[in-house]
N, CA and C atoms of all chains as a GROMACS GRO file, in nm:
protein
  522
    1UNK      N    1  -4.554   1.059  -5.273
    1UNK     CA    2  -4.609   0.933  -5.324
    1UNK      C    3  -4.681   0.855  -5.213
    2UNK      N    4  -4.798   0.801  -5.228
    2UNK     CA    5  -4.864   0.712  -5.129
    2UNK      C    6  -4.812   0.566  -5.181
    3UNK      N    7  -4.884   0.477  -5.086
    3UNK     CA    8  -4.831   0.349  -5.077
    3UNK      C    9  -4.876   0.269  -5.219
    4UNK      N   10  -4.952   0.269  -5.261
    4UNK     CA   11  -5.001   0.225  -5.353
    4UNK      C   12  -4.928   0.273  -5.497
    5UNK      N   13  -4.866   0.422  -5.488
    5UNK     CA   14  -4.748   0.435  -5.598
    5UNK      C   15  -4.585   0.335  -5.524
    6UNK      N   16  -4.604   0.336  -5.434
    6UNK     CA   17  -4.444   0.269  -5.392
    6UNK      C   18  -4.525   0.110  -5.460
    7UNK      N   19  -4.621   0.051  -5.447
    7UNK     CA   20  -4.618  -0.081  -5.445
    7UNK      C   21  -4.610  -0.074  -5.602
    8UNK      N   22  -4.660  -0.002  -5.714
    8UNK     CA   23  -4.616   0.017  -5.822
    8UNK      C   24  -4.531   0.016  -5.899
    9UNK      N   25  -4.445   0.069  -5.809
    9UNK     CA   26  -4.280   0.112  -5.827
    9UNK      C   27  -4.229  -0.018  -5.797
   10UNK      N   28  -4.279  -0.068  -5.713
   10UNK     CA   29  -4.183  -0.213  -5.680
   10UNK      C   30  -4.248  -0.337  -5.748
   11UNK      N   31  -4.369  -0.300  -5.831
   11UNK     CA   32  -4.392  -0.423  -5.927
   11UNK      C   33  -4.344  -0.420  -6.041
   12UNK      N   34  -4.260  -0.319  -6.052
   12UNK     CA   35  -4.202  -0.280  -6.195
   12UNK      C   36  -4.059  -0.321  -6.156
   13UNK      N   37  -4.012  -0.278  -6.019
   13UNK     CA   38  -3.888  -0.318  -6.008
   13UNK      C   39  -3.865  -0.485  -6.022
   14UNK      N   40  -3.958  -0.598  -5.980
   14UNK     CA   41  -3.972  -0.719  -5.928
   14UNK      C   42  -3.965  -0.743  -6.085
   15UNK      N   43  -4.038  -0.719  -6.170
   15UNK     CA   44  -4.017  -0.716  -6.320
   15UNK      C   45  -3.912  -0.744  -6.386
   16UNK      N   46  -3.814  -0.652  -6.352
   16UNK     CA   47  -3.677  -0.625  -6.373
   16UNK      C   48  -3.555  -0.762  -6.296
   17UNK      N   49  -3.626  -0.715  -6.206
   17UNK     CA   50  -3.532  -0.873  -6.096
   17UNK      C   51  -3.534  -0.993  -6.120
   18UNK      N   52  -3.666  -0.998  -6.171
   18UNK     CA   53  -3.762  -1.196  -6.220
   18UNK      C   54  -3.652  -1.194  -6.358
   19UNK      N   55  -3.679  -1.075  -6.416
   19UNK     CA   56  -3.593  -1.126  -6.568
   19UNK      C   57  -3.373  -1.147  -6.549
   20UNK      N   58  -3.370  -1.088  -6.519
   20UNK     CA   59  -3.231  -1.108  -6.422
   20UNK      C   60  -3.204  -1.186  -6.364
   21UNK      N   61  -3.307  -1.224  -6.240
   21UNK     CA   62  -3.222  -1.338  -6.276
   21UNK      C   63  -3.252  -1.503  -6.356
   22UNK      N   64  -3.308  -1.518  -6.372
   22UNK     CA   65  -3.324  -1.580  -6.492
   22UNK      C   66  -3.245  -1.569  -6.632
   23UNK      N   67  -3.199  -1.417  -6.644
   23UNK     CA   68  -3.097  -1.440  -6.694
   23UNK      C   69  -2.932  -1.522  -6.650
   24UNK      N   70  -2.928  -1.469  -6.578
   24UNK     CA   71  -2.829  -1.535  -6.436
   24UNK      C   72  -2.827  -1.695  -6.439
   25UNK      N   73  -2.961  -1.721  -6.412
   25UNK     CA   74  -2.957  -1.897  -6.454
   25UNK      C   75  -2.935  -1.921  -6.561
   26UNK      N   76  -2.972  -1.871  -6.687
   26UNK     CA   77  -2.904  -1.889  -6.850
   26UNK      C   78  -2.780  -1.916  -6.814
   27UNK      N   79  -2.755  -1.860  -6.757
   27UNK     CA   80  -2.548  -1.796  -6.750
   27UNK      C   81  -2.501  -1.903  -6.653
   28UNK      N   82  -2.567  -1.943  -6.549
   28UNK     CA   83  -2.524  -2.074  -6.460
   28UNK      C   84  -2.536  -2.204  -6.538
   29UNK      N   85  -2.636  -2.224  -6.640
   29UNK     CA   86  -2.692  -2.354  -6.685
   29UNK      C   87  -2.574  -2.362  -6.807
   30UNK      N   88  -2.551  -2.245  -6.839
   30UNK     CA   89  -2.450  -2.265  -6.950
   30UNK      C   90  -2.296  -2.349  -6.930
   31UNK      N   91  -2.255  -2.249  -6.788
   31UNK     CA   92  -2.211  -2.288  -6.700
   31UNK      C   93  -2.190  -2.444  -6.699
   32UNK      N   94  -2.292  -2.471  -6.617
   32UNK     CA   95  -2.292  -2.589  -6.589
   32UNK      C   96  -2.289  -2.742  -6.707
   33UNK      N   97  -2.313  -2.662  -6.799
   33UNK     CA   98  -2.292  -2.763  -6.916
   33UNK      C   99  -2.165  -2.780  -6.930
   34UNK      N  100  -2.064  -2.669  -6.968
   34UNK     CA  101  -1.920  -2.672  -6.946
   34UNK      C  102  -1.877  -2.743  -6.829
   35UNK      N  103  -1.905  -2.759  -6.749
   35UNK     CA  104  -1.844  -2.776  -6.630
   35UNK      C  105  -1.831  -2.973  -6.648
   36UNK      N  106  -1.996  -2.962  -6.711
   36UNK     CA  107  -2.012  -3.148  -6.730
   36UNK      C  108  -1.908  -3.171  -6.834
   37UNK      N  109  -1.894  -3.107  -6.964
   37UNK     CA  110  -1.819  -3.200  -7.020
   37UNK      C  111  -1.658  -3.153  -6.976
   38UNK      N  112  -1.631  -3.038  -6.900
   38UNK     CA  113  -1.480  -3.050  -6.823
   38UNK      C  114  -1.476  -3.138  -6.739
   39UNK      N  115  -1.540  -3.215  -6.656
   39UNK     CA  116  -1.597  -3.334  -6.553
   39UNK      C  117  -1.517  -3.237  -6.417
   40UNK      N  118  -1.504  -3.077  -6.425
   40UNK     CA  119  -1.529  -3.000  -6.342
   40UNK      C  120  -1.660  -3.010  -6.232
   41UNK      N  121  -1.641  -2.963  -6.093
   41UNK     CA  122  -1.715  -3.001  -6.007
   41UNK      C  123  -1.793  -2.892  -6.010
   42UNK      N  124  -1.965  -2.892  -5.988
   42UNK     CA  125  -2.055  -2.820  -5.980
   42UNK      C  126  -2.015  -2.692  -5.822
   43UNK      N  127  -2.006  -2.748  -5.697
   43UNK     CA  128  -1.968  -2.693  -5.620
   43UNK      C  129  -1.842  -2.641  -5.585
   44UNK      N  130  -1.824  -2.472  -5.638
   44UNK     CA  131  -1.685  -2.413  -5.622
   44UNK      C  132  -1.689  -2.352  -5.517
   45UNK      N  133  -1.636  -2.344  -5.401
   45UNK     CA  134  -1.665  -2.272  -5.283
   45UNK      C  135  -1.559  -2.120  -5.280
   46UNK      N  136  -1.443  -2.123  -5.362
   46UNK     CA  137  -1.403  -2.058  -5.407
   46UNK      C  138  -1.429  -1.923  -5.519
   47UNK      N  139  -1.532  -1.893  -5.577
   47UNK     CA  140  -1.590  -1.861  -5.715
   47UNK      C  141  -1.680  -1.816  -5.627
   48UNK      N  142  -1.782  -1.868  -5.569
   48UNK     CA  143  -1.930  -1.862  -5.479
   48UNK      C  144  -1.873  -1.734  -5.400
   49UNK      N  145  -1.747  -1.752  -5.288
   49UNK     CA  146  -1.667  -1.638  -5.241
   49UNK      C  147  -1.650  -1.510  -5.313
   50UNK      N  148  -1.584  -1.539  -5.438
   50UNK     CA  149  -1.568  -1.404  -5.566
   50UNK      C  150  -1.758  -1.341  -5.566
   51UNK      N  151  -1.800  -1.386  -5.587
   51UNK     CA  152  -1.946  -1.322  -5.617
   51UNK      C  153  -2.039  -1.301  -5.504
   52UNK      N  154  -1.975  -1.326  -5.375
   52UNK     CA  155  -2.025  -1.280  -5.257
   52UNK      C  156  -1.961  -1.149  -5.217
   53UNK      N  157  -1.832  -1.152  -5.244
   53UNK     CA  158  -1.749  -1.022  -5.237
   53UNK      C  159  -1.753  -0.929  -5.372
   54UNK      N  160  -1.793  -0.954  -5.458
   54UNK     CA  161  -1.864  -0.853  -5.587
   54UNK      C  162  -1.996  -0.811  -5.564
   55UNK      N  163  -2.043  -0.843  -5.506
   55UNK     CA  164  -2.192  -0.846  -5.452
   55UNK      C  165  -2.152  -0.745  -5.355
   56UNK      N  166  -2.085  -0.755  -5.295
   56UNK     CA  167  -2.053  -0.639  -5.118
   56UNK      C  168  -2.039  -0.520  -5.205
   57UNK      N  169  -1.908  -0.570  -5.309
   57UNK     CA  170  -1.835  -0.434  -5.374
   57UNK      C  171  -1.899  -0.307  -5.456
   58UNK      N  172  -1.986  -0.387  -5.499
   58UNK     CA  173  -2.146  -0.334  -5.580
   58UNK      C  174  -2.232  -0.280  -5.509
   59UNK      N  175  -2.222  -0.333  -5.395
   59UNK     CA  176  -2.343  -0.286  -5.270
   59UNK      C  177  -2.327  -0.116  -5.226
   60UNK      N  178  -2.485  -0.040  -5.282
   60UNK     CA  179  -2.530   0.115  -5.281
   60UNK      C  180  -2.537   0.144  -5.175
   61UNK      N  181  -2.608   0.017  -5.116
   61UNK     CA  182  -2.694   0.031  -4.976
   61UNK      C  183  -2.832   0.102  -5.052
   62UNK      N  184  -2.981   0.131  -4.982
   62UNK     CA  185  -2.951   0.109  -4.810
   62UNK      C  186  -2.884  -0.008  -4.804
   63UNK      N  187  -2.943  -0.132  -4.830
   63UNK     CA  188  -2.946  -0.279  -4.754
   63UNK      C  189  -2.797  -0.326  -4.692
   64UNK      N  190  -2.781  -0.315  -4.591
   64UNK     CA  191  -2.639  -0.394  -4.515
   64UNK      C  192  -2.585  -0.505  -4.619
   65UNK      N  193  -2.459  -0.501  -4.632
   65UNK     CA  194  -2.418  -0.626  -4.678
   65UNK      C  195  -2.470  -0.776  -4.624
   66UNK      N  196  -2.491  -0.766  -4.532
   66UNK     CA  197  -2.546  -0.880  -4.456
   66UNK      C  198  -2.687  -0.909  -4.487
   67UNK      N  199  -2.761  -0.832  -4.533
   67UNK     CA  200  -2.898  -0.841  -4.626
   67UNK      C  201  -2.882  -0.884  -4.765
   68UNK      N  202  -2.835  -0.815  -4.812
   68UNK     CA  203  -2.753  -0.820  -4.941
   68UNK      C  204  -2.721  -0.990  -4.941
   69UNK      N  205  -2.681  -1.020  -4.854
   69UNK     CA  206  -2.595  -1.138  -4.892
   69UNK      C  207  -2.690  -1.270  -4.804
   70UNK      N  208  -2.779  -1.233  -4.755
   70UNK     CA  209  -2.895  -1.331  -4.687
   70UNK      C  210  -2.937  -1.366  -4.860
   71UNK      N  211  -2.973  -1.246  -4.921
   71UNK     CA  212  -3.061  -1.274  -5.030
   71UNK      C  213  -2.967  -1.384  -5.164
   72UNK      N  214  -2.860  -1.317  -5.112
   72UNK     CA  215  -2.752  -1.398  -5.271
   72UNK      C  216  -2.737  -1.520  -5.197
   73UNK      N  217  -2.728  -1.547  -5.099
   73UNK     CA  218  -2.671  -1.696  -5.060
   73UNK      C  219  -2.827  -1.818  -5.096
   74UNK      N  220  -2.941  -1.745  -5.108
   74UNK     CA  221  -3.077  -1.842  -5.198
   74UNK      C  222  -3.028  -1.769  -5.345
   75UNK      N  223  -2.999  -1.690  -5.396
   75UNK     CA  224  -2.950  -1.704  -5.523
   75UNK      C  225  -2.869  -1.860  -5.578
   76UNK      N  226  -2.778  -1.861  -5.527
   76UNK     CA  227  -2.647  -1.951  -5.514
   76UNK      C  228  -2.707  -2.089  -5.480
   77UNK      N  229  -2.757  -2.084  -5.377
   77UNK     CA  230  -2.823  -2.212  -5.405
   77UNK      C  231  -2.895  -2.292  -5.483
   78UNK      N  232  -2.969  -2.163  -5.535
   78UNK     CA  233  -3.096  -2.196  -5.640
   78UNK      C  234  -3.020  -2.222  -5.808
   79UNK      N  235  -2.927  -2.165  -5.789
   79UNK     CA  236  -2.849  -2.199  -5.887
   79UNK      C  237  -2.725  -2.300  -5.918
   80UNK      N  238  -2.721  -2.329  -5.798
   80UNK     CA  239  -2.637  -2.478  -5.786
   80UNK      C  240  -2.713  -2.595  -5.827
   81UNK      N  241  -2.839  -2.567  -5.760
   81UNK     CA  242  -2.981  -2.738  -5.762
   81UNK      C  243  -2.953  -2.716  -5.916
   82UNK      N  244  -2.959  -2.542  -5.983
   82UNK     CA  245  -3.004  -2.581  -6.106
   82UNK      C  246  -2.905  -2.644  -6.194
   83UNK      N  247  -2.788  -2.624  -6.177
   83UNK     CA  248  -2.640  -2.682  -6.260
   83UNK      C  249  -2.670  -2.857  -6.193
   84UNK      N  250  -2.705  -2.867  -6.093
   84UNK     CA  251  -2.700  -3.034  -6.086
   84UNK      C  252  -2.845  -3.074  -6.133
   85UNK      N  253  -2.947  -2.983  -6.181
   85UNK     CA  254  -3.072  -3.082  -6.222
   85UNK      C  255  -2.982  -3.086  -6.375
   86UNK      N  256  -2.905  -3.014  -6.435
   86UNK     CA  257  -2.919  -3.028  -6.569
   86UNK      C  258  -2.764  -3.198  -6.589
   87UNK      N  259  -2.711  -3.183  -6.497
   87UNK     CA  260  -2.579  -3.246  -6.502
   87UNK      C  261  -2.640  -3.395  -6.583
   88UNK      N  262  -1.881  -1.955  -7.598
   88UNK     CA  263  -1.839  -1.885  -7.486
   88UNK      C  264  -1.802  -1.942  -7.394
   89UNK      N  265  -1.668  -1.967  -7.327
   89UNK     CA  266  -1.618  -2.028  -7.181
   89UNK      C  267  -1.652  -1.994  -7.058
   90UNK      N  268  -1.624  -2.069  -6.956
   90UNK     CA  269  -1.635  -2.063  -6.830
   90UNK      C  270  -1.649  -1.929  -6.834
   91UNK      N  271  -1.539  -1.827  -6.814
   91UNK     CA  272  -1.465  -1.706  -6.738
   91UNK      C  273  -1.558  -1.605  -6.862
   92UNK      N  274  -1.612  -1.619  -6.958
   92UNK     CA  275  -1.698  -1.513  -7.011
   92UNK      C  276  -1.839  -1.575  -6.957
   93UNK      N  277  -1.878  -1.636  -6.950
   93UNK     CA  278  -1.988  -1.657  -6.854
   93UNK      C  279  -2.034  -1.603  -6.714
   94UNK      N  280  -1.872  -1.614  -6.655
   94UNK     CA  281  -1.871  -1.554  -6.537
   94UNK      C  282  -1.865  -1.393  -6.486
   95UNK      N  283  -1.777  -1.352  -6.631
   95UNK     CA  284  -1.836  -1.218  -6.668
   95UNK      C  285  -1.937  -1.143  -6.682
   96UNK      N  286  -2.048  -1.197  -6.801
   96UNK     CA  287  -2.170  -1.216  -6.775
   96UNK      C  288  -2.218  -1.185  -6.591
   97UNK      N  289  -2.227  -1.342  -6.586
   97UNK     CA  290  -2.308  -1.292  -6.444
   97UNK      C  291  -2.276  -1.174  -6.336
   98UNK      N  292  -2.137  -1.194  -6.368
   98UNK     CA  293  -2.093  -1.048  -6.283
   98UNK      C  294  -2.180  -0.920  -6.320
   99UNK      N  295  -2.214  -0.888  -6.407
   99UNK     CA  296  -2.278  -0.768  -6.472
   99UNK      C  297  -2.417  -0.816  -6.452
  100UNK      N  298  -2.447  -0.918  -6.488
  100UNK     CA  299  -2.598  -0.904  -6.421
  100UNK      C  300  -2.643  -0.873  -6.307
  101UNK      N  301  -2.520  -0.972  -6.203
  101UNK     CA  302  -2.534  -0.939  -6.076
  101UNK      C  303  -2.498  -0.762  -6.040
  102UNK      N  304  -2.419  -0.694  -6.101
  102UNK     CA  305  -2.387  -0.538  -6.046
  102UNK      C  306  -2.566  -0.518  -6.091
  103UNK      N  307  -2.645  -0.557  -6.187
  103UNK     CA  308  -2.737  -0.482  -6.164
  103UNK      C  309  -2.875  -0.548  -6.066
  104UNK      N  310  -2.857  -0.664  -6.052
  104UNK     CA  311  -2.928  -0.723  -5.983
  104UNK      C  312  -2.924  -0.664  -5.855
  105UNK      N  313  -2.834  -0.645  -5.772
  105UNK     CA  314  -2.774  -0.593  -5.684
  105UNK      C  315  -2.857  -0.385  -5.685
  106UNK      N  316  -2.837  -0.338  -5.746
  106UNK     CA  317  -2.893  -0.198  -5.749
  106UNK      C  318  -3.013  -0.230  -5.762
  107UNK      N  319  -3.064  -0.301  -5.834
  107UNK     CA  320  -3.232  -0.320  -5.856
  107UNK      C  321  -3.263  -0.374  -5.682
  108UNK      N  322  -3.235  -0.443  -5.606
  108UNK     CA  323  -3.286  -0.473  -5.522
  108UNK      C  324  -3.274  -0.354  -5.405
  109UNK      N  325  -3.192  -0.355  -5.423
  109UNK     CA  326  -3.135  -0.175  -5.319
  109UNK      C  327  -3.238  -0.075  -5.384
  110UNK      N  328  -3.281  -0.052  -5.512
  110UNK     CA  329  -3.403   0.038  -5.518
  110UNK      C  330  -3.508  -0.038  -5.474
  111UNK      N  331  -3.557  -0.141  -5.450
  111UNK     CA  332  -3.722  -0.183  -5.412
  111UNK      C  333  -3.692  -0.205  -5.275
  112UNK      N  334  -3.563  -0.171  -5.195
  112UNK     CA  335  -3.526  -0.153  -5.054
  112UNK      C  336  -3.603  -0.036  -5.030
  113UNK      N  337  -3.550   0.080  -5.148
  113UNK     CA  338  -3.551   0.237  -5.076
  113UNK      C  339  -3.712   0.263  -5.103
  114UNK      N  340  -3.760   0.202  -5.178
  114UNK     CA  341  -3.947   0.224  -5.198
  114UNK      C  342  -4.006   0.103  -5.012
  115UNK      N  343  -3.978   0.009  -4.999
  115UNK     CA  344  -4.045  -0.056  -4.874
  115UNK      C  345  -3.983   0.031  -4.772
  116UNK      N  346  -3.848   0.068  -4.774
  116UNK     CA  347  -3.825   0.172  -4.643
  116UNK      C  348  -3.966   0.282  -4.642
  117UNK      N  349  -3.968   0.356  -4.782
  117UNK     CA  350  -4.068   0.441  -4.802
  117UNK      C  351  -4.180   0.453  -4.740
  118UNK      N  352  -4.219   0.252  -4.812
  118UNK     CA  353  -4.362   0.247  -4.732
  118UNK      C  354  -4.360   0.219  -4.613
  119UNK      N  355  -4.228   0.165  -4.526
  119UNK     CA  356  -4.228   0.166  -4.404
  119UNK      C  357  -4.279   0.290  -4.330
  120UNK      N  358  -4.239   0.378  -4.380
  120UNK     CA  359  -4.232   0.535  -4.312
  120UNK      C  360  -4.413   0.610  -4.324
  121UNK      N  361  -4.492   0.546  -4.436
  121UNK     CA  362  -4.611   0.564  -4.432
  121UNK      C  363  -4.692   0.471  -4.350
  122UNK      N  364  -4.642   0.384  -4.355
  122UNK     CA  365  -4.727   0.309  -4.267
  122UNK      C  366  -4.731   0.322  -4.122
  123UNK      N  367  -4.607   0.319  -4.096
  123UNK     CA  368  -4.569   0.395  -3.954
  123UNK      C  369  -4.681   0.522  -3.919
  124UNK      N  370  -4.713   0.624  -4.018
  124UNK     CA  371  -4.748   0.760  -3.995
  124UNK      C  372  -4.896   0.707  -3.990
  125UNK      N  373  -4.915   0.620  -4.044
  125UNK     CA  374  -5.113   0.592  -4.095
  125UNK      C  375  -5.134   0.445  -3.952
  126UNK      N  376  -5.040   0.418  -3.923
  126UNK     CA  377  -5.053   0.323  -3.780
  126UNK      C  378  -5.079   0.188  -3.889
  127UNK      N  379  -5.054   0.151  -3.940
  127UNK     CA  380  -5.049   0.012  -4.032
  127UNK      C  381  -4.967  -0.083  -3.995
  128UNK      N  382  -4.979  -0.229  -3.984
  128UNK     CA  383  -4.898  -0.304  -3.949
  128UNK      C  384  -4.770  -0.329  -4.056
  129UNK      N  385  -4.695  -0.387  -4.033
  129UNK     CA  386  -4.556  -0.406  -4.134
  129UNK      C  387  -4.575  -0.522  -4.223
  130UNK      N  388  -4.638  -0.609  -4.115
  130UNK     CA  389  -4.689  -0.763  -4.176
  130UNK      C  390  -4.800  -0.715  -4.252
  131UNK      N  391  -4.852  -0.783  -4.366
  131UNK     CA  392  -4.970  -0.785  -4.463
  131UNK      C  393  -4.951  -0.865  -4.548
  132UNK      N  394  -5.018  -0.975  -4.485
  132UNK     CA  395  -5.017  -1.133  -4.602
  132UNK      C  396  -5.043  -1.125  -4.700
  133UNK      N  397  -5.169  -1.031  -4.717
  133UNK     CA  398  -5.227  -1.038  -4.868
  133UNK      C  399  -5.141  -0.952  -4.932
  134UNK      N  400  -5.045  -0.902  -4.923
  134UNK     CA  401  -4.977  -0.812  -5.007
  134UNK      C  402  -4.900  -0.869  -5.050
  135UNK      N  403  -4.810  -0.922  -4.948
  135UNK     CA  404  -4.717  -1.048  -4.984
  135UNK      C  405  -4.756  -1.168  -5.120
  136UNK      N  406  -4.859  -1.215  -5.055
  136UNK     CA  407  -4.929  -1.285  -5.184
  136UNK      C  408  -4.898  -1.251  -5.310
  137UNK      N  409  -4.986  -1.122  -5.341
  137UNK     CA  410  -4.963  -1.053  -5.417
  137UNK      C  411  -4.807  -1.038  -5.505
  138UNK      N  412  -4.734  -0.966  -5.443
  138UNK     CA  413  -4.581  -0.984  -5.495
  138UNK      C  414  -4.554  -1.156  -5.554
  139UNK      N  415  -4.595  -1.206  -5.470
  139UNK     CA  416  -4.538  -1.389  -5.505
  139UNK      C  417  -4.630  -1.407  -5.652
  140UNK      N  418  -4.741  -1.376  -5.650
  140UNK     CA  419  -4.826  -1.425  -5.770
  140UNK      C  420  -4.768  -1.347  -5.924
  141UNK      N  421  -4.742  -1.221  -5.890
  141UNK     CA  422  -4.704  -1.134  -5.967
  141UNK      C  423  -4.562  -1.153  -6.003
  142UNK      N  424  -4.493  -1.205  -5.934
  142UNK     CA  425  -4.311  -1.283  -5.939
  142UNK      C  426  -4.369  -1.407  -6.043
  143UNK      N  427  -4.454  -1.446  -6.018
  143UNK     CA  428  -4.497  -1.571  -6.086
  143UNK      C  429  -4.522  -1.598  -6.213
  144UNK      N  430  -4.632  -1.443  -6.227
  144UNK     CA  431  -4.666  -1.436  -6.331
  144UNK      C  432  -4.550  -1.343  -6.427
  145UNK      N  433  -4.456  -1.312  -6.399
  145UNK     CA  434  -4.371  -1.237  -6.473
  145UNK      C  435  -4.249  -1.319  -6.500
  146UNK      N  436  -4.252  -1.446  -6.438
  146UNK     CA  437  -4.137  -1.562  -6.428
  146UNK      C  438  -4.129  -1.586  -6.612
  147UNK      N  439  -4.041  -1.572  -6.690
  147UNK     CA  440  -4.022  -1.642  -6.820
  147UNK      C  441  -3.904  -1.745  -6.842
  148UNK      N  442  -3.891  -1.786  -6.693
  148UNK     CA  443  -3.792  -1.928  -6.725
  148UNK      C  444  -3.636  -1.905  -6.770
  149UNK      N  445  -3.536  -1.972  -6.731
  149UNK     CA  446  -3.547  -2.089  -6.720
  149UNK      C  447  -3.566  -2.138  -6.541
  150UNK      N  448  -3.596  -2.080  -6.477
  150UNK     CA  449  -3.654  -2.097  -6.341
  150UNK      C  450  -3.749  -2.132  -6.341
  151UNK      N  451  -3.799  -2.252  -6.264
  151UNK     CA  452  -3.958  -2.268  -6.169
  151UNK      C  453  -3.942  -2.194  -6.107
  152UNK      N  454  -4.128  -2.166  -6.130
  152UNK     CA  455  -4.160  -2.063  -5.990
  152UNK      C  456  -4.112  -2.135  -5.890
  153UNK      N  457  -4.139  -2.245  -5.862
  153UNK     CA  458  -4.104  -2.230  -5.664
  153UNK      C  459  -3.949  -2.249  -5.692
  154UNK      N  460  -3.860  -2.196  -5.796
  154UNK     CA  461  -3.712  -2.164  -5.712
  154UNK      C  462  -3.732  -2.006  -5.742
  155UNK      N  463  -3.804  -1.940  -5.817
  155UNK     CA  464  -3.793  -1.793  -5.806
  155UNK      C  465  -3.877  -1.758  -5.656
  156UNK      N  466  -3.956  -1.818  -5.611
  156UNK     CA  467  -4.032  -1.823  -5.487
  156UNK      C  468  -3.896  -1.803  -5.400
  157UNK      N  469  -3.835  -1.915  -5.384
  157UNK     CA  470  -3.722  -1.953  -5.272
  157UNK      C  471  -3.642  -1.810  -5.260
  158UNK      N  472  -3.585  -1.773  -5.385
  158UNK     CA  473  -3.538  -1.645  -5.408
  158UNK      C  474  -3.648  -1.517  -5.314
  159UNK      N  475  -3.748  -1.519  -5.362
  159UNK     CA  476  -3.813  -1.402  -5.371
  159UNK      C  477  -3.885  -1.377  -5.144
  160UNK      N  478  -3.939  -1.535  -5.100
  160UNK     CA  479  -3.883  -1.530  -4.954
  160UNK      C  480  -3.812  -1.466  -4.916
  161UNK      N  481  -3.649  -1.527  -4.959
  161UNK     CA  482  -3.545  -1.435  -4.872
  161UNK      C  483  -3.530  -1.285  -4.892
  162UNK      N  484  -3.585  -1.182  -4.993
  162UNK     CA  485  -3.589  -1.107  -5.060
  162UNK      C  486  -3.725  -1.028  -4.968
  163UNK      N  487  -3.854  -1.057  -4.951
  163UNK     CA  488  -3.949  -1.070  -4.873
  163UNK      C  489  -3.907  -1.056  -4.723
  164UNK      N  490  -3.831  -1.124  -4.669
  164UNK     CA  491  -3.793  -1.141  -4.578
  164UNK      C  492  -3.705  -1.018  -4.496
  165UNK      N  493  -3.607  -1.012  -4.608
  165UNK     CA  494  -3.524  -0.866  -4.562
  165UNK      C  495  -3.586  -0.761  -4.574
  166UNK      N  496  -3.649  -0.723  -4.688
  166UNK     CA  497  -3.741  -0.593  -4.680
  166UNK      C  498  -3.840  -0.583  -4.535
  167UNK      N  499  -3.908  -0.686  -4.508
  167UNK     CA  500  -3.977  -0.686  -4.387
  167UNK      C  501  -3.865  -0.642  -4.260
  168UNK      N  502  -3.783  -0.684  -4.227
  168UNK     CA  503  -3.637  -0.665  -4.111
  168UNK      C  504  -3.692  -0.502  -4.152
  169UNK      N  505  -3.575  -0.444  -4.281
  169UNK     CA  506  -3.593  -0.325  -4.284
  169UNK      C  507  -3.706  -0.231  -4.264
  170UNK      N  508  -3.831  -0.289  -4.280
  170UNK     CA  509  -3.938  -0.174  -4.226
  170UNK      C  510  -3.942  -0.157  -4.083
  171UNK      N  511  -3.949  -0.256  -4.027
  171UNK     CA  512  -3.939  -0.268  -3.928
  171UNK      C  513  -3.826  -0.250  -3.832
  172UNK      N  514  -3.720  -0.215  -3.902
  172UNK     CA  515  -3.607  -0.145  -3.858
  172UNK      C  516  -3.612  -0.038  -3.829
  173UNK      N  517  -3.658   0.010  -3.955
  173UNK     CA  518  -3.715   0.221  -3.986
  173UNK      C  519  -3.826   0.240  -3.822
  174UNK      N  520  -3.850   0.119  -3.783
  174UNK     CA  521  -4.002   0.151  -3.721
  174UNK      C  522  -3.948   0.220  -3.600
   0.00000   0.00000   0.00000
C-alpha cells in the first residue's frame, strides 16, 4: 500500500472515531443530566481513574499506554466542560 | 437508564474507541516507514489540515468542532511522536 491508501484507511478510520465519540458524549450528557437532578458532583476523580485503567486494560497497542492515555485525558476533559455546559 | 448503565455504555464504546485508534496508529506507523524510505518529512501541515477539516466535516454532534478539534490535537500529536519514533 502507498501513502495515499494509508491516508484512506485513516479517513475511514477518523469516521469511525468522530462518531464514537460523540456517541460517548450522548452517554456523558445523559450522564450529566442524572447527576444534576441527583445534585451529584460533575467531577469524579474516582470513575475518571476506572476508565483510565479500562482504557490500559483494552489497550492492543502499538500505542503505549501512556499515548493511549495522553489522548483519553482530552477525552475526559472535553467531556467534563460538556456535563457542566449542560448543568 | 441510570448512572451505572450509562457507564456501561461508555465502557464499550470506549473498548472500541480504544482499538479504532490503535488501528490509525498501525496505518501512520505505516506511513512513517514510507516516508522514511521516500526521504519525506514527518511534519506536513497541509495534511494535518486536512484530517482536522475532514474530522469536521464528519462531526454529527453532540460535540463542537473545536472540542472534537481539542480531541483530535492530542490524537495528531501522538501519531506524530510515533512516526517519528519508527524514524
Amino acid at each position: 500500500m502507498e501513502i495515499g491508501d494509508w491516508r484512506n484507511k485513516i479517513d475511514e478510520l477518523d469516521e469511525q472515531i468522530v462518531k464514537l465519540i460523540n456517541q460517548r458524549a450522548e452517554a456523558a450528557r445523559a450522564i450529566g443530566e442524572l447527576k444534576r437532578t441527583s445534585e451529584l458532583p460533575v467531577y469524579e476523580p474516582k470513575r475518571e481513574q476506572q476508565v483510565f485503567d479500562h482504557v490500559c486494560r483494552s489497550n492492543p497497542g502499538p500505542l503505549a499506554d501512556t499515548e493511549l492515555l495522553h489522548v483519553y485525558e482530552r477525552i475526559i476533559d472535553v467531556m467534563r466542560t460538556l456535563q457542566r455546559r449542560e448543568n
